[in-house]
N, C-alpha and C positions, 0 to 999 in steps of 0.2 A: 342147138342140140344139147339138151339134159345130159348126159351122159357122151363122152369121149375116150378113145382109144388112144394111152400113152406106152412109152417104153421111158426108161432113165437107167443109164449107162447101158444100155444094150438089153436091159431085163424086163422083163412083163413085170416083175416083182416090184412095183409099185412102191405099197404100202409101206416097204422099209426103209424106201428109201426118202419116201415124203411123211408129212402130217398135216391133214386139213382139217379144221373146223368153218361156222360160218361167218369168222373172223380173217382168218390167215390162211395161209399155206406156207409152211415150212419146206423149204428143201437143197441139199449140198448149194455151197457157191460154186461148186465144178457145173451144175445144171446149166443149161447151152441157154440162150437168148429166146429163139424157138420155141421151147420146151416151156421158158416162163409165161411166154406170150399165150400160148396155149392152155396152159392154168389158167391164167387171168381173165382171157375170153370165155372159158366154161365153167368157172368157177366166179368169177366176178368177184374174187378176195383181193385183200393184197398178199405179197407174195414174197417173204422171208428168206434172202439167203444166209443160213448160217450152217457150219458144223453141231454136233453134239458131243462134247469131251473128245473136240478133235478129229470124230470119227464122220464119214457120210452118211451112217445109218440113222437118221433123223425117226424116222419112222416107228423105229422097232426099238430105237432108247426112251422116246417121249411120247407122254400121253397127255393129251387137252380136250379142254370146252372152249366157251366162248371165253370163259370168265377165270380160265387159270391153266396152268401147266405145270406138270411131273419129269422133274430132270433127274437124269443120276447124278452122285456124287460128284464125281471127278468132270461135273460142266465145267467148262473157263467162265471167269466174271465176265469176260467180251463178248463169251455165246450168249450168256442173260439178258448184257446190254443191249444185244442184238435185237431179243425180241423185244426189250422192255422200251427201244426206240422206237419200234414196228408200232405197238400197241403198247402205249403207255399206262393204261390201268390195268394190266394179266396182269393175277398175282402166282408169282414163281413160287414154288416148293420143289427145294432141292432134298431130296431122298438121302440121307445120312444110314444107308446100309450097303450092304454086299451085293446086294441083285442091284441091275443096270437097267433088266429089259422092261420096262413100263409101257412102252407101245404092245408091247405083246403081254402085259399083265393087266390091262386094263382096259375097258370097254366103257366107254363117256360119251353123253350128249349133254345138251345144256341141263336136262332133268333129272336124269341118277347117273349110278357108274354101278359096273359091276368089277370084281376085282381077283386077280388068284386067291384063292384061299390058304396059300402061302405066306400072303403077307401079313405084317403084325399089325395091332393093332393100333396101334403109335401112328404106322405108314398111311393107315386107312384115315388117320383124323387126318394127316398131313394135307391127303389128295382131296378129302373133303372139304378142310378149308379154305383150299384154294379154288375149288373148284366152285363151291358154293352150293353146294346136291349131296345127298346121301350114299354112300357109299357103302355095298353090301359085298359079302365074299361070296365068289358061285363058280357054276363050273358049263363049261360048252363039249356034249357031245363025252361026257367024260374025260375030258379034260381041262387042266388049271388054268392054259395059257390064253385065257379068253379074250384078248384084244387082234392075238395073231388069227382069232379061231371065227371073228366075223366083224362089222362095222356096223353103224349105229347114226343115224342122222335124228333129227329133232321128229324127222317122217316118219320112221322105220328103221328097220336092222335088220340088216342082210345075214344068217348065221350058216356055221355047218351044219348038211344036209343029214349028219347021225345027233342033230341037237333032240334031248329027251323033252315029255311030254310037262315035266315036271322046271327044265330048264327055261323051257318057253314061257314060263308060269312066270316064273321069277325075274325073265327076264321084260316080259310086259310090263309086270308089276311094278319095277323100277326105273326103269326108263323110260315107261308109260308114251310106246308108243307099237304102235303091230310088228311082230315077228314071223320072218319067212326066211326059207332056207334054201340054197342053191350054192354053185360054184364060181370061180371064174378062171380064166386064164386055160381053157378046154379041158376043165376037170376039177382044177385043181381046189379040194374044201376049204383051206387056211383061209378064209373071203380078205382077214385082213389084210394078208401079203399082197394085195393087189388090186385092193378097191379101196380107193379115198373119196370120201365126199363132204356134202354141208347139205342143207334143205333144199338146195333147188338146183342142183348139178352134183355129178360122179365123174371120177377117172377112173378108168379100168385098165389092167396092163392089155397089150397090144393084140395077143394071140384069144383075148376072150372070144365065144361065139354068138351068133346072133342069140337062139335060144337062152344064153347065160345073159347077153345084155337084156331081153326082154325080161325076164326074173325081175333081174337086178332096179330095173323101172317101174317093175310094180312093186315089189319089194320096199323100195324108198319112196314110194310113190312120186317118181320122175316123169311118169309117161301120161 
């Protein structure tokens, strides 16, 4: 099955709590044995327990490709070690500012990134070098926080369903792969809080409906 129904600590809310690429999957050491086995079967990554600067929100502090990851400041050296044991060639870029949330400021496949338009522009060389892709500032649906506001595989990118004509544009453009719009979680727009994927598999939180997982498969072209 492409596509599978999780919770993590009781929540649909996915997305903040993990990070997938078609590398890894990132998520709390409190994650159950179950829950990892279950990644691994429908995602076919391996499968990262660590913190992020001590906290469980893996998801919504950090953003990745294949080829690199966006930590806040305040990571531990042992969360780095962490993943830099996982996957020995990610090149880490630690975020030397005030903002934290990079899973929710950043929208990344292996081919561009889209970015708040918040960020400076020092930030944006940073995520680009690491990442190894262009890196452009834009916005989803009128808003800045564009990683929390949809997900993004090498396939497609699932976004919110108020994303403008002009966002779509930009967002093909860069990521240079088809853009559609839908929900998850029985409504809910934020696609990222709740949909993790890679090219050939999606986690969705638990409470998603059939109609949103259908989307969601053609969307990433899963189905």
């Amino acid at each position: 099955m492409p596509i599978s129904l999780l919770q993590l600590f009781g929540s649909a809310s996915i997305g903040v709590y993990s990070l997938v690429t078609d590398r890894m999957a990132l998520v709390p050491p409190q994650t159950s044995d179950g829950k990892i086995r279950k990644l691994e079967e429908c995602l076919s990554v391996k499968v990262v327990k660590t913190t992020i600067g001590e906290s469980i929100l893996v998801g919504a502090l950090a953003s990745a490709n294949s080829s690199g990851i966006s930590l806040p400041h305040y990571v531990t050296k042992e969360e780095i070690q962490t993943v830099k044991s996982a996957i020995p060639d990610i090149n880490v870029a630690v975020m030397e500012t005030k903002r934290t949330a990079y899973g929710n400021m950043v929208l990344a496949n292996d081919r561009g990134a889209v970015a708040d338009p918040r960020l400076l522009e020092e930030d944006l060389r940073n995520v680009s070098d690491a990442f190894g892709i262009e890196v452009v500032l834009g916005e989803v649906a009128g808003l800045p926080y564009v990683g929390s506001l949809a997900t993004a595989t090498n396939k497609g990118a699932l976004v919110h369903p108020l994303l403008k004509e002009e966002e779509r544009k930009r967002l093909e453009d860069v990521l240079k792969v088809p853009v559609d719009v839908g929900t998850i979680n029985c409504g809910v727009p934020y696609v990222g809080t709740g949909l993790v994927a890679k090219s050939r598999g999606a986690m969705v939180g638990f409470v998603t409906t059939g109609p949103e997982l259908f989307i969601i498969g053609q969307a990433l072209d899963l189905v």
